[in-house]
N, C-alpha and C positions, 0 to 999 in steps of 0.2 A: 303644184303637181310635180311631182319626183320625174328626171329623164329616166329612171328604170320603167315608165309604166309602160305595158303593152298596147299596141291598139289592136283592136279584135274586129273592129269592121273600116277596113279599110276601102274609101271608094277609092277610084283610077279615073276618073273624070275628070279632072284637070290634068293631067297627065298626056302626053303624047300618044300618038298611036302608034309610035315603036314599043312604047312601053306596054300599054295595052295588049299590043296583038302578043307580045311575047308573053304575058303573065297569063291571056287564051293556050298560047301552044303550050304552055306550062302546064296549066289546069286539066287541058286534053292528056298529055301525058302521064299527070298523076292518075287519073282516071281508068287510065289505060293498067296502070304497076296497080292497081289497087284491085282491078279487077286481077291481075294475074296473082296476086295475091293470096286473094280469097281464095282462087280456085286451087293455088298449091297448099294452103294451108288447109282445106276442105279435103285435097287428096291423101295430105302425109297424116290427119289427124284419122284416116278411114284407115288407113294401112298402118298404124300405128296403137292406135287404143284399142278397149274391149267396152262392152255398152258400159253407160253410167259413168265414165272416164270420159276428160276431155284434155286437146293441148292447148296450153299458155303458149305463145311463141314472143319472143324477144328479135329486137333484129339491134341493136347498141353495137356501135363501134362496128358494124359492118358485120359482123357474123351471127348465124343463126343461135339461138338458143332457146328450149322451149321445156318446159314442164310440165309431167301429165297428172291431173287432179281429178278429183273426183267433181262431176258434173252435178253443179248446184243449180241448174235453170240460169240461173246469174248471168249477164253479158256485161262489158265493161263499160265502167263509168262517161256518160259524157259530158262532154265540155259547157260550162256554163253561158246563159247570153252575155255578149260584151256592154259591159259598163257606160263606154265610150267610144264615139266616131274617133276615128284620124283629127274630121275637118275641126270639131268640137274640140278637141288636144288641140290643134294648131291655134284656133284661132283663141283659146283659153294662154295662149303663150305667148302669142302678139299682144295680146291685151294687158298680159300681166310685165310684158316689157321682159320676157324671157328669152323671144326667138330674137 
């Protein structure tokens, strides 16, 4: 197993409850920006386009950028199930005398 590989399903149960609660207020606050999100990208995409058009929005490197397309039904790609736990990684590297 490569150290480049990602883990996609990370549990926190062995982990502390400093660690824990802070990756909760974390999750709460992404939650929070995501809603506010939507609803700026909902508002500037209404005051922005004409029917049949939609906006692409970019956020890279901190600043906004966005492109208006024409509306295919389309929504964006999502992310595939993870391959592998954490704990599966971990203990696949104890074993093979990596960690």
């Amino acid at each position: 197993m490569s150290d480049k590989t990602w883990m996609n399903d990370v549990s926190l149960d062995e982990y502390s409850m400093d660690v824990r609660n802070a990756y909760i207020a974390y999750k709460e606050a992404y939650h929070k920006a995501a809603q506010a999100r939507e609803s700026f990208e909902t508002l500037f995409s209404e005051a922005t386009v004409e029917q049949g058009e939609k906006v692409l929005f970019s956020y890279r490197f901190g600043k906004l950028s966005i492109k208006v397309v024409e509306d295919d039904g389309k929504s964006a790609r999502k992310a595939g199930k993870p391959k592998q736990s954490l704990a599966d990684y971990l203990r696949e590297r104890r074993e093979s005398g990596l960690a």
